[in-house]
N, C-alpha and C positions, 0 to 999 in steps of 0.2 A: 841721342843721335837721331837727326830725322833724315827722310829719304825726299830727295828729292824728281818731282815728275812734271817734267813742261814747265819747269821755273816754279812748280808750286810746292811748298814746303808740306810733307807730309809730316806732324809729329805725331806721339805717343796718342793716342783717342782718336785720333782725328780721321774723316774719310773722303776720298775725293769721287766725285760722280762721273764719271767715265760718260753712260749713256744711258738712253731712256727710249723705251720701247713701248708702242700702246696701241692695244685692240678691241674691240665691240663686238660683243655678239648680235643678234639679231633681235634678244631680248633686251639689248640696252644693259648689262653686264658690263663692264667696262675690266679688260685685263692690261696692268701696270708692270712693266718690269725694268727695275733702276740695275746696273751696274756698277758698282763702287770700288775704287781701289785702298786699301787698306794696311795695316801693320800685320804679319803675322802672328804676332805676338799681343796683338788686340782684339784677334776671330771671337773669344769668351768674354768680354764686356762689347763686344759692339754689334753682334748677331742679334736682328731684335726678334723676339717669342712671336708666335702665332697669334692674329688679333691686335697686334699694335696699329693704331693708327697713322696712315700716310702723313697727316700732320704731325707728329709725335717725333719721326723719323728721317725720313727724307729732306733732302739737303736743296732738292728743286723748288721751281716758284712759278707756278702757285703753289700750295699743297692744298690734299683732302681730307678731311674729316670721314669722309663715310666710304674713304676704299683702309682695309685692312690684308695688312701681312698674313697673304696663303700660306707659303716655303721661302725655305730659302738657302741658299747653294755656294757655296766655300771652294774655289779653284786655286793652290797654290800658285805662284809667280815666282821669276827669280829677284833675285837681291831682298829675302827675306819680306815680300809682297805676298798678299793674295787678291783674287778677287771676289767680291762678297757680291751677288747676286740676289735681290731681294724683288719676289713676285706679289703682288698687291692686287687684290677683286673687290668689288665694288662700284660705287657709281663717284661721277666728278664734278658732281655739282650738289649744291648744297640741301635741297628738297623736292620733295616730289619722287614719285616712280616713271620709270618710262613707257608708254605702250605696249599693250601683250601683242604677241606677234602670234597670227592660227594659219595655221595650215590643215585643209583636210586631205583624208587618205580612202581613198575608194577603197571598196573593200568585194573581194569576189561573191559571185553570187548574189549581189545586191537587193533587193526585195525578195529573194528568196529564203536563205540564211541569215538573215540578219538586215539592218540598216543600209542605206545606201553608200555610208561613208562614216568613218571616224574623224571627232574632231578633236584637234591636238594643241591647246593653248600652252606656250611656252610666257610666262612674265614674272617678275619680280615683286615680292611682296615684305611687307614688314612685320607679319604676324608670325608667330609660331607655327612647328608644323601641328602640333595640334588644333590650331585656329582654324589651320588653311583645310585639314581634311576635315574636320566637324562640318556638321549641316547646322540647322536649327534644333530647336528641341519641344519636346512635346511632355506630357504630364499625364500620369495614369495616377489617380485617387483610391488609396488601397490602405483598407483599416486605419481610416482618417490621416494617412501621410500621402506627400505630395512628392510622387518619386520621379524625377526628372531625367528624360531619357532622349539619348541625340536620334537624330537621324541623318539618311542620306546624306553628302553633299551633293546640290546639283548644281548645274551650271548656272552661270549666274547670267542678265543681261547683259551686263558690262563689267569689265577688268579692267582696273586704271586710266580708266574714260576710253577703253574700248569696246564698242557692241559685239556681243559676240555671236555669232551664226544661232539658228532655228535647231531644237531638239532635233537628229537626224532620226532618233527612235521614237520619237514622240506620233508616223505613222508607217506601220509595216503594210507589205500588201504581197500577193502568194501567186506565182503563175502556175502555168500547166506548161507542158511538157513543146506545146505550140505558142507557149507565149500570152494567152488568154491570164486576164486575173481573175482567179480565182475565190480569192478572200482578202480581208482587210483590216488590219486592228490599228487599235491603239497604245504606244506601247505607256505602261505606267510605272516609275521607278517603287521599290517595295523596301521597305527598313525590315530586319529579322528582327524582333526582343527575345531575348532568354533572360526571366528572370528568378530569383529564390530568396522566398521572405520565411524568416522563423518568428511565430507570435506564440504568445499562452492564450488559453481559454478554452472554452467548449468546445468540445472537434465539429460538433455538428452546426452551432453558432459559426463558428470559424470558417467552417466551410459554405456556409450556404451566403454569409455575408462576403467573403472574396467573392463569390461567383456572381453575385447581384453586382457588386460594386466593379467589377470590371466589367459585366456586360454594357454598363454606363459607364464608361472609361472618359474619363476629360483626357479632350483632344484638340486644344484650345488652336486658334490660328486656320488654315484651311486642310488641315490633315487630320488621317483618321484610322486609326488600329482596330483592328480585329482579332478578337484570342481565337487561337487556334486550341488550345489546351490549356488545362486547370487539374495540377496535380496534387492531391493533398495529403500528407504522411503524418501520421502523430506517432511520441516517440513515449516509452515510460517514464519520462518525467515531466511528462503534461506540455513538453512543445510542440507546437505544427508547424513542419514545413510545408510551404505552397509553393510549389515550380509553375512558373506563368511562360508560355509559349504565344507569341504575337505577335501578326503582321502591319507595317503600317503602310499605308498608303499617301505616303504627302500632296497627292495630287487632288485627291478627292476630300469634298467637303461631307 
């Protein structure tokens, strides 16, 4: 038995599209939300899972390939009706990212405490989160292995063919109490290392070749570490550990 709505035959699977609702964030985000009306007794095969694609699903036209089902929301109706509610995020067109959108935020105290302002890029990307916070990487050569270690993210020039604003911390400067400047720096972003290697051999070999061999730390590209500490423990069954403490400076060559 099907139900009928606006002369449209509703049967058994089937779902009718009521409305469609659609919004943009600022970052180019695009939020989708379809209204369908449906069988009650069809809510368990016709609710689609998290991540289905707008193509896959949706009964409108066009459809998208790259917005995907957020939630989605089940309102009983009468005469054995519900309404299925399906929210969709992503973008509605087929390639590309949309422009980062920045905004800065003045921040108090401005050359005194800090920077003169915060900058705050909101955009879309297609990398992992671990992509998006990784920096670059650099290379410390220690008992002939090549130990590859991230650094910083820093800002980049451009996001999605957007320029992005000037380092705001890239120059601090210090007044007095009448407004006079006082002093002026430069600010330099700084990577912490913490690291811990266990080798065999001669404690005293061991140790004096770690310490040669990081004070010539390859630091390949235009950044450059400096150990702060070199810890070395040997154990009774002839291992050494060496805890290596080190700063890098990706700014400086």
């Amino acid at each position: 038995m099907g139900a009928v709505i606006r002369s449209t035959t509703l049967n058994a699977g089937g779902k009718i599209l009521r409305k469609s609702q659609r919004s943009t964030e600022v970052d180019g985000l695009v939020t989708l939300v379809e209204a369908y009306i449906i069988r009650t007794s069809d809510i368990a095969d016709l609710e689609p899972d998290r991540n289905t694609p707008h193509s896959s699903f949706s009964s409108a036209t066009p459809t998208y390939s790259r917005m995907l089902v957020e939630t989605t929301r089940v309102d009983p109706l009468d005469g054995d009706l519900s309404e299925l509610v399906v929210t969709y995020v992503g973008l509605d067109y087929a390639s590309g990212l949309p422009p980062a959108f920045i905004t800065t935020v003045g921040q108090p105290g401005a050359g005194v405490f800090g920077a003169d302002a915060a900058i705050v890029v909101r955009y879309l990307t297609a990398d992992s989160l671990f992509n998006t916070l990784k920096g670059s990487q650099v290379t410390i050569a220690a008992q002939g292995t090549q130990l590859a270690l991230p650094t910083k993210k820093l800002l980049p020039t451009t996001i999605n063919g957007t320029a992005m604003p000037p380092n705001p911390r890239q120059r601090e400067y210090r007044r007095n109490q009448t407004g006079d400047v006082v002093g002026l720096s430069y600010y330099n972003a700084t990577t912490a290392y913490a690291l811990s290697v266990a080798v065999t051999g001669n404690y005293g070999n061991v140790a004096g070749t770690v310490l040669s061999t990081l004070a010539n730390a390859l630091t390949p590209g235009s950044s450059k570490i400096v150990i702060d500490s070199v810890t070395v423990n040997k154990t009774n069954d002839a291992f050494v550990t060496v805890d290596i403490a080190a700063t890098g400076y990706p700014n400086l060559a």
